[in-house]
N, C-alpha and C positions, 0 to 999 in steps of 0.2 A: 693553379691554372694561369698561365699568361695571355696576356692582350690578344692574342691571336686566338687564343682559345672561343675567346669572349666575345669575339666578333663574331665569329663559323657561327658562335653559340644563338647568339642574338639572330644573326644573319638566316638560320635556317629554320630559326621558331617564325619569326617576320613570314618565311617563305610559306612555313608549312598553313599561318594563319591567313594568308592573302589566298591560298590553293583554295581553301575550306568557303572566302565569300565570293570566290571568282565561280566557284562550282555551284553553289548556294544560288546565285542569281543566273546563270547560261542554264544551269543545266548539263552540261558539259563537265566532264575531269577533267582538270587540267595537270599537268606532268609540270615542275619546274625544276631549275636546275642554279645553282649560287655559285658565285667565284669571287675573291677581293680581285679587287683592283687599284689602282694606282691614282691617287688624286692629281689627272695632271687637269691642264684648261681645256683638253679637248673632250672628256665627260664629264664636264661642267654645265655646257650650254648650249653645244649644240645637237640641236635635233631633239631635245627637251625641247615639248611646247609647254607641261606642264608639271611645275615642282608646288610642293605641301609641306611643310615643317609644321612636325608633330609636337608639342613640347609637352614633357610628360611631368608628372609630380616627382618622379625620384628623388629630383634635383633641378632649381632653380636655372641653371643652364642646361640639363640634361633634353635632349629634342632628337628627331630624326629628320632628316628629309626625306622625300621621295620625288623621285623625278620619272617621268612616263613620256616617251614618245606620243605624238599625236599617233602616229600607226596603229598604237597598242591601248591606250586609252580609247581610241574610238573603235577599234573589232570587239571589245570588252564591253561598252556600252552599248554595242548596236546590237551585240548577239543577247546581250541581258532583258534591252527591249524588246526585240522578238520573239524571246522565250514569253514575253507578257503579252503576245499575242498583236504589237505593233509592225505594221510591216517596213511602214513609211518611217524612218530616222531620222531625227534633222539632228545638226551636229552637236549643237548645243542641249541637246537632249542627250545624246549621247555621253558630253563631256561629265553634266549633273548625277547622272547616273554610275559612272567609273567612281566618279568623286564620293557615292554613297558608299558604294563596295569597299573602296579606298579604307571610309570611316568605318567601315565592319572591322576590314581588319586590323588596323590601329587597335580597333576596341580589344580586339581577341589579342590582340601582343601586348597591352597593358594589363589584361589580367594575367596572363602567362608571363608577364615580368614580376608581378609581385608574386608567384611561386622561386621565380629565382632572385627575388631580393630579398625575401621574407618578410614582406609588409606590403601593405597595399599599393599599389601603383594605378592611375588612372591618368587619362588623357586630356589635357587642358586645352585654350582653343588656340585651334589651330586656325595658319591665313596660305595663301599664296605666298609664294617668293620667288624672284627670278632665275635663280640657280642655285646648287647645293654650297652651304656657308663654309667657308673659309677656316681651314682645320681639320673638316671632317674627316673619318675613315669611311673610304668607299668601296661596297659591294655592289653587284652584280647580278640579276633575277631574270634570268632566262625562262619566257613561257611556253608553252605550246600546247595549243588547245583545238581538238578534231583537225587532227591534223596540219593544223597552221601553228608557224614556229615565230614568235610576237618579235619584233627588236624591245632588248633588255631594257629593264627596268635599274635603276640607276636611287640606293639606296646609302645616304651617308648617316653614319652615327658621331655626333658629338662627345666631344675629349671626356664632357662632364659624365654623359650617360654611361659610356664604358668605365670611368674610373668609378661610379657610386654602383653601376653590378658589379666591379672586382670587389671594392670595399664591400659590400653587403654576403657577398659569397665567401671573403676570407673566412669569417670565423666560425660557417658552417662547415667548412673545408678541413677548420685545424679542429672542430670537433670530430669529424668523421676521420679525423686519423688520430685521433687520443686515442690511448689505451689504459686500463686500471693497472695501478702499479706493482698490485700484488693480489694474487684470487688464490684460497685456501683450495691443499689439493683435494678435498671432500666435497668442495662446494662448486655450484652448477657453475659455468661460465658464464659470464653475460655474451650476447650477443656483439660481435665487433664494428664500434661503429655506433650503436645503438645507446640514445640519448634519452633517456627517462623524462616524460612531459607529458605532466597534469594534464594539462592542454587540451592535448591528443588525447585523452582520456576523455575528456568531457565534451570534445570534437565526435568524439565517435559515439554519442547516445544522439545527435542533434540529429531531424527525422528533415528527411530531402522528397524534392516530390519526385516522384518515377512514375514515364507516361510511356505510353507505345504508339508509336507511330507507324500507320498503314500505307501512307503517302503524302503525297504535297499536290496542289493544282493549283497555279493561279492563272485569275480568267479577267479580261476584258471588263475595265466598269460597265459598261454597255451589257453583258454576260451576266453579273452580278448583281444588276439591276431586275433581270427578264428572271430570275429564281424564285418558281414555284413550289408548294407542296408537291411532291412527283418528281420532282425536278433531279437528272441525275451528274453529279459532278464525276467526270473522269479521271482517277486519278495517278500519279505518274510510275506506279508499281502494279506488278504482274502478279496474279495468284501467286503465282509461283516463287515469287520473291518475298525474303527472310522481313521481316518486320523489321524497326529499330525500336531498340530500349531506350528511352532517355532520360537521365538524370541531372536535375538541377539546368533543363539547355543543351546537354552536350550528349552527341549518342556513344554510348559507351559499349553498347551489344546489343547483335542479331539473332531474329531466332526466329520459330514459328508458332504459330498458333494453335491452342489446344484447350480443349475444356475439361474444367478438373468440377465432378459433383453441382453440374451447371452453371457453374462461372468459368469467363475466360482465361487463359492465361497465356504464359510466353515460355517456351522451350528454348532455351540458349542456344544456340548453332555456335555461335564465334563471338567470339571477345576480345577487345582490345588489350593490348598490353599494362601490365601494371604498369610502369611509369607513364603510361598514355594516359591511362584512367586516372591517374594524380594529378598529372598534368590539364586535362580537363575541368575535373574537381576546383580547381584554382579560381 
């Protein structure tokens, strides 16, 4: 896989975790869309009101920035605060709020990197900075949410962070293309590709929590405050819509509800994909 790879690669996990806490807090799905772009001085600084460097454990220099239009940070923040039942915005409310979402998804791209470095990866603290540092490879995050299409989000990755995922992915890569040198023709094949580990052996007895979820609501401290016995909270799914499964945090499948011998249970409808559900898992 070359540096180009490894960017898309990066660049579209970043996107899909940012989709996941922009919808998590609106309410809203939102659609996004990646491109590289060109590090020159003109999407460096202008019309960024606000950049974040993330720097992450992979690697001592290894960081990301993000840069956000004021435009886009504050429809992000204002439509998050509404969904919590504020009507009234103020900017700086707005700003604090994008910046939480932000750290959501940071959080969800630091575990999703240690699935593709094969160790743990976590998010160290991060500050402000006035524009994306000097070197970086620059992407591109186009949003569009109910209908409104955001000015791009402005994501650069660090020489270190790209070269320690290539380094970390080489020698998963040259195992998944070994092959055993010679297999007796009576004897079963192995599987191509396929790495024998303990590991994963004893990975796979470890017991995870699995919860169902019927919905979400959140209400006005003021709302939260006034809750009695009797008291009904409304919440944001329809009879008629598929529950979610969830394991370990992550929903991994929908389904319905069913009683087996008077206990509850959950009928699978739809599932995510296996490498989704690995990818989760992480």
């Amino acid at each position: 896989m070359n540096m180009e790879d490894h960017i898309r690669e990066l660049g579209e996990e970043w996107m899909r975790q940012f989709e996941s806490a922009v919808e998590s807090m609106t309410g809203d799905t939102p659609t996004a869309t990646w491109q590289r772009v060109p590090s020159s001085p003109e999407n460096k600084a202008e019309e960024q009101s606000l950049w974040w460097l993330q720097p992450l454990s992979l690697d001592p220099d290894a960081s990301l920035a993000v840069g956000t239009p004021e435009a886009t940070w504050l429809s992000i923040g204002t439509r998050s605060l509404k969904m919590a039942g504020i009507d009234e915005v103020e900017r700086n409310d707005a700003r604090s709020t994008y910046l939480e979402i932000l750290q959501q998804a940071l959080s969800g791209f630091s575990r999703a990197l240690s699935g593709l470095a094969g160790h743990e990866v976590t998010c160290e603290k991060g500050r402000e900075i006035p524009m994306v540092p000097e070197g970086a490879e620059v992407s591109e995050v186009t949003l569009g949410i109910a209908g409104e299409t955001l000015p791009p989000i402005t994501v650069g990755w660090s020489p270190a962070l790209l070269k320690a995922v290539s380094t970390s992915k080489q020698p998963q890569e040259d195992a998944a293309l070994s092959v055993p040198s010679a297999v007796p023709n009576n004897a079963e094949s192995p599987v191509a590709g396929a790495v024998p580990s303990k590991t994963l052996d004893l990975l796979l007895d470890v017991e995870l929590p699995v919860s169902v979820s019927f919905g979400r609501a959140k209400l006005p401290l003021k709302d939260v405050i006034k809750l009695t016995t009797g008291s009904i909270v409304e919440l944001n799914r329809t009879v008629t819509e598929p529950v979610e499964i969830i394991v370990n945090n992550c929903v991994i499948a929908r389904g319905e509800v069913v009683v087996i011998e008077g206990n509850y249970g959950v009928r699978i409808n739809q599932i995510i994909s296996r490498r989704e559900r690995l990818r989760t898992l992480n």
